[in-house]
N, C-alpha and C positions, 0 to 999 in steps of 0.2 A: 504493500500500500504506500503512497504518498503522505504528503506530510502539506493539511491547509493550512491556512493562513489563523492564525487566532482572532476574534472577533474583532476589528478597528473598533479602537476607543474614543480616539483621537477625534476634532472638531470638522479636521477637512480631509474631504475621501477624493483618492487617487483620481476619482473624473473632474472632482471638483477644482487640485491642483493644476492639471493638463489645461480646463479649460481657461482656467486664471493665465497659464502658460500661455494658450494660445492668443487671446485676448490683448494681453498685453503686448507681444508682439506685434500685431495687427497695431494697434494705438500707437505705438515708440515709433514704429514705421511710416505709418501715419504721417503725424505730427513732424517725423524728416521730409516728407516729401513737400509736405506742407513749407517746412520753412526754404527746402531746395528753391519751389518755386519763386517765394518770397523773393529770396536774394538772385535771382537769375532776372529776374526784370519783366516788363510788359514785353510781350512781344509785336508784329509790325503795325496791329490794332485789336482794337478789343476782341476781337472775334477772336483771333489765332492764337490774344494771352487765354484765354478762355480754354479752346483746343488745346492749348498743350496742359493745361490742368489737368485734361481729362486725360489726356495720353501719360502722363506721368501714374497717373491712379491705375491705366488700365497695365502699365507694366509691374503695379507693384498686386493689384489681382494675377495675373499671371505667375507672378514669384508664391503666393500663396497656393494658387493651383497646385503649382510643382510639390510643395509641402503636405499638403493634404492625399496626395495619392502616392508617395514618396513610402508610405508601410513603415513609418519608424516604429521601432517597436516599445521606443518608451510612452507613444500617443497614442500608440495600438492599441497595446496590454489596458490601458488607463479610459478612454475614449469608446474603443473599436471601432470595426472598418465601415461597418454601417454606418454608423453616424457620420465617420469622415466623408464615406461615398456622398451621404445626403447633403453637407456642407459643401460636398465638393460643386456636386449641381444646382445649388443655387449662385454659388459664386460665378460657376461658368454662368450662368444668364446675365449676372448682374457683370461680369467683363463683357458680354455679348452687347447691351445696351451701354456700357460706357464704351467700345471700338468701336460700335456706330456713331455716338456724339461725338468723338474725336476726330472722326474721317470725313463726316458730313460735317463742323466748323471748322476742318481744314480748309475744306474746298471752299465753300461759303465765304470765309475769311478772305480768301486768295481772287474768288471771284471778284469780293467787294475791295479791295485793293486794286485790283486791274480793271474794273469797272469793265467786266464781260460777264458770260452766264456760267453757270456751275457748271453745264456740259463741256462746254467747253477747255474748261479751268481743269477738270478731272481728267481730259483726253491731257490737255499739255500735263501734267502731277504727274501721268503714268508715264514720261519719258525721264521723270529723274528717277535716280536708278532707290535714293532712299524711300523717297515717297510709293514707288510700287513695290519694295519689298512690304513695306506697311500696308498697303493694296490685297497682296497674296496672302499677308495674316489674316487679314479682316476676314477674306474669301472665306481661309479654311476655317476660320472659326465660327462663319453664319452657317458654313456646310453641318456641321457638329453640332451647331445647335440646332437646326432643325430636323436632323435625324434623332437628334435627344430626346426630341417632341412625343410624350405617349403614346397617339394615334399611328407612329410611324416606329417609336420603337419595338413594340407589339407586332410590329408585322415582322421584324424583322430575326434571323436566327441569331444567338448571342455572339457569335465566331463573326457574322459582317457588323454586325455595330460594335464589336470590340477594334474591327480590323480598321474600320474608318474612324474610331474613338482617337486609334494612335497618328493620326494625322495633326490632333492637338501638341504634338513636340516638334513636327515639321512647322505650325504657326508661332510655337515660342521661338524655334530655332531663325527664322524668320524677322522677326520682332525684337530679339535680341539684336542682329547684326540695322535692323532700322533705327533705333534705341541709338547704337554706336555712333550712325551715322549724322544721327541730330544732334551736333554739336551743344546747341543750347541746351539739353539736359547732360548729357554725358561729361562733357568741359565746362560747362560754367565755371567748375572752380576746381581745386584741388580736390575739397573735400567731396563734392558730388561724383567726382570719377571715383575717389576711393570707392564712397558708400555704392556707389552701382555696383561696380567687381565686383566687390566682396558680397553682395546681395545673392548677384547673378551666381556668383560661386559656389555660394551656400547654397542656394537650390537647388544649382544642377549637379552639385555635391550629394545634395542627400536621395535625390532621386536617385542616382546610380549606386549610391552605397546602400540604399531598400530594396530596388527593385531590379539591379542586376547582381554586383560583388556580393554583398551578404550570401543572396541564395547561390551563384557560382560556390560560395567560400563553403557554404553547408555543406552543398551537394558532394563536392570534391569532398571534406573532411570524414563527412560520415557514409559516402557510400551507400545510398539505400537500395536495398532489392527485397525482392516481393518470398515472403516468407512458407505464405500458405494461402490459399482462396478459399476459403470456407464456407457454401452456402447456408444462408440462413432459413430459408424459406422459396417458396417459389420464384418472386421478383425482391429479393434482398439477399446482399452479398457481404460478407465481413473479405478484409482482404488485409492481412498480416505481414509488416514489413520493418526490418529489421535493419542493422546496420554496423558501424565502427563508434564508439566514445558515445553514445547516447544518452548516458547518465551526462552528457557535457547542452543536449540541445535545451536551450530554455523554455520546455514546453509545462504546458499548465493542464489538467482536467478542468474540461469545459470550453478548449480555443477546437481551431481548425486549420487544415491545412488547405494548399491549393496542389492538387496531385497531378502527376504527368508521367506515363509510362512509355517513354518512347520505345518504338517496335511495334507497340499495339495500337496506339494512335496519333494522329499527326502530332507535333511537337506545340500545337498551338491550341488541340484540345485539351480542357484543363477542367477541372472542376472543385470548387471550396468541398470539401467532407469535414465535417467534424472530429475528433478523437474519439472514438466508440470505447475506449477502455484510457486508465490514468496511465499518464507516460511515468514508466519508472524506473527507464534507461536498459529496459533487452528489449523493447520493439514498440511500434507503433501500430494500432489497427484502425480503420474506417470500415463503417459499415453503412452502406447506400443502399437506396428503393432505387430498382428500373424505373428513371421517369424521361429519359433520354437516349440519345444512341452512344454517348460514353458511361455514363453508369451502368446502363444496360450490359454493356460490354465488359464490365470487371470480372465477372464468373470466368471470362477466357485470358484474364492475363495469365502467362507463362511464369510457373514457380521459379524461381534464381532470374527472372528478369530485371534490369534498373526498374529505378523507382525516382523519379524528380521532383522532390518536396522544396514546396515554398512555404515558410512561415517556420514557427506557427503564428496564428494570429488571434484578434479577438478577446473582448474585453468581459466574455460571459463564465467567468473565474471565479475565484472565494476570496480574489485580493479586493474587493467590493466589500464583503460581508460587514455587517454593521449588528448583527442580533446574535444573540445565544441559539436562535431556532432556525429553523431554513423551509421553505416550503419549496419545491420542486414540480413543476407542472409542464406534464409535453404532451404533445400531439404528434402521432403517427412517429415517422424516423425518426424526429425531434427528439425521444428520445437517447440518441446516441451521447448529447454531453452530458447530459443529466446521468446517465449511467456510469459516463467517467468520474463524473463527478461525486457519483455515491464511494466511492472508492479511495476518497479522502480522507483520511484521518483527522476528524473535527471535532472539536466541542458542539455539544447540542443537541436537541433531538430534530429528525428530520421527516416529512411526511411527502408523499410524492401523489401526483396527482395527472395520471397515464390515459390520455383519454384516445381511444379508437376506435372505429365501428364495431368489432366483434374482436371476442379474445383471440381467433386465429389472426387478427394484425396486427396483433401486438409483439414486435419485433423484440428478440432480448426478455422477453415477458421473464422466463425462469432466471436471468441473470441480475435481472433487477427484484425479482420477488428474493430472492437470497442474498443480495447487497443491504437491500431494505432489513433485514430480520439479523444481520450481522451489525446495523446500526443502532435496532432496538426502533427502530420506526417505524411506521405506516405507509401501506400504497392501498389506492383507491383506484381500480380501472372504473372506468368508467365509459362505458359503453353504450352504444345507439345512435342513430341519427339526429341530430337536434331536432324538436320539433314532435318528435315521433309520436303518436297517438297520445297527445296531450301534455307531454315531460316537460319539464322545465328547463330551461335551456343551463348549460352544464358548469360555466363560469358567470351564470349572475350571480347576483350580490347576495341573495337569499343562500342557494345554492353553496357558494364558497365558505360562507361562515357556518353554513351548517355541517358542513364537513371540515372544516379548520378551524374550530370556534376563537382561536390566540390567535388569528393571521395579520393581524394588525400589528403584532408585538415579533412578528417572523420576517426574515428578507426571505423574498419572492422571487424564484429565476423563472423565466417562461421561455420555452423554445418551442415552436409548430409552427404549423402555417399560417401565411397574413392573417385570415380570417380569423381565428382562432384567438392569435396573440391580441386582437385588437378586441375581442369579446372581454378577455383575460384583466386585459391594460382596462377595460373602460366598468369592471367591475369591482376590481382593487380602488379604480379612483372612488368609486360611489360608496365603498370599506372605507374611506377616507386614509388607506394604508399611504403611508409618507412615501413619498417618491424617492426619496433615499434609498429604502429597502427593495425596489422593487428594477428588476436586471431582466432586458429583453433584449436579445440581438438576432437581428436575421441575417442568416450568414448566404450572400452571393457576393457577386466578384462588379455586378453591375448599379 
């Protein structure tokens, strides 16, 4: 068994630090650009000082882009990746409408200087070479946001909106060398060129030390290959995968990884899985539902083949824990962290709360019925369809405290599906259970 965390005492919790972390950054950053512009002067009339406000703002969103999807793991662990994903898409919109007010009072500025029309002004822009690099950002960044768009992401398979997602580092890379090229932000002063590099640096620093070196550094170190493929059931597969120093990877009961078995499928199909059992340094397992053609496909990986792990990741841990008790609630495969997670050596008593249509879905059912009774705790399946011949639907408010009667005095992990988790979240809130105590993350990559 592992070893959790003991219950935080202490006034401010790990998400709470991160986001003071991030916050502040944002502001300090702020606040330089702000005085950057200051001291760099008006520019040729109001309109174009105006545009390059916005252009300065919209390169310091883009430096935040880079951060937010960069998988550090001290924002990870503390945050997780959902939440950053979600922060990540609003900030892309909010750079999407500040690179169109930049580019549209460029032109506008430039027209009303030259006393000609915008068309015009934009056909002569696109022959200096800075100004169309800042053209071809804009481009690929309205391209990305409108594929971003619900109605259009939904149609789409996750492999072409991931594939045209990474078109966003062709727009930084883009914007970076336009940036260089406008003088008036880049030279202003000494200290301006400083503060850019080292900006620009730090970003494109942390991206590649999260989302390439790190996992290179793993992969090479520890070697993973596929141990054993164990099916679980009809469409659910456990897949055991072992390696070199594993007591060294800093993994937690309750993260997930992003797995890649090259040989078996292309190198760019990838999927988030969970930890289905607690890392405790002789191997790693995931255990997936067919709901895809690479899940599906895990019963036929090859035993002793690689294995290409990224992470781990995810902030659905016991470094959160804030109470003596735990309540534990999943939906369908959702169970798989919650399993890892019984498998911690904690203070407290723990009650779990496994909701499926019928006991034959209940994936792990015997491994968590005898995690639970090794803890001295409670599971509750809880089975049917909601709705079903009058029943009461299975996380309202009634419902929850009648089966948890202390859940107010428990931190709460939930893991299942949308639907579920949002029944869960909007029953706890009506419990008036403190949002402190209560830990949901939906693990995908989008």
């Amino acid at each position: 068994m592992t070893t959790g965390d003991t219950v935080r005492r202490g006034t401010v919790l790990p998400v709470d630090a991160a986001r003071w972390a991030m916050w502040t950054f944002v502001v300090v950053n702020a606040a330089t650009v702000e005085a950057l512009f200051l001291d760099a002067g008006s520019g040729k009339n109001g309109v174009l000082t105006v545009a390059k406000l916005f252009g300065l703002h919209a390169a310091l969103l883009m430096l935040f882009q880079l951060l937010l999807v960069a998988r550090l793991p001290w924002l990870d662990r503390r945050i997780g990746m959902d939440r950053l994903t979600v922060w990540h898409r609003w900030v892309g919109f909010l750079l999407l409408w500040t690179v169109l007010t930049h580019a549209t009072l460029v032109v506008l500025g430039y027209a009303t200087l030259d006393d000609t029309s915008m068309g015009k002004t934009f056909v002569a822009l696109s022959g200096v070479p800075a100004s169309l690099l800042g053209m071809l950002a804009a481009a690929v960044i309205v391209v990305i946001a409108v594929f971003s768009t619900r109605p259009l992401r939904r149609r789409l398979r996750y492999e072409v909106w991931h594939g045209l997602h990474l078109l966003l580092y062709v727009a930084l890379g883009l914007s970076f060398v336009h940036q260089l090229q406008e003088t008036t932000t880049f030279t202003s002063s000494a200290f301006a060129t400083a503060y850019w590099w080292i900006l620009w640096l730090f970003a494109f620093g942390a991206l590649l030390t999260g989302r390439v070196a790190m996992p290179l550094w793993r992969n090479a170190r520890h070697g993973f290959r596929v141990a054993a493929v164990v099916p679980e059931s009809d469409d659910v597969v456990s897949v055991y995968v072992t390696g070199r120093h594993l007591d060294k990877l800093p993994a937690r009961a309750g993260q997930f990884c992003i797995w890649r078995f090259p040989g078996h499928h292309h190198w760019w199909l990838a999927n988030p899985f969970s930890l289905s059992a607690a890392p405790g340094g002789q191997g790693l397992r995931l255990t997936a539902k067919a709901v895809g053609s690479t899940s599906a496909g895990l019963r036929n990986v090859p035993v002793g083949s690689r294995a290409f792990v990224e992470g781990p990741y995810g902030a659905f841990t016991s470094l959160h824990r804030t109470r003596p008790g735990t309540l534990l609630i999943a939906g369908g495969v959702g169970i798989t962290p919650v399993r890892a997670m019984l498998e911690e050596e904690a203070t407290g008593d723990v009650v779990v709360l496994y909701r499926v249509r019928g006991e034959a879905d209940a994936v792990l059912l015997n491994e968590v019925r005898h995690l639970v009774e090794l803890r001295g705790g409670r599971l509750h399946l809880l089975t049917g369809r909601t709705g079903e011949d009058g029943a009461p639907p299975p996380f309202g408010p009634d419902r929850l405290h009648h089966l948890v009667p202390d859940i107010t005095e428990r931190d709460v992990y939930v893991c299942g599906p949308l639907a579920m988790t949002r029944a869960v979240l909007a029953g706890l809130r009506d419990l008036r259970v403190p949002a402190r105590q209560v830990h949901a993350e939906k693990f995908g990559l989008a």
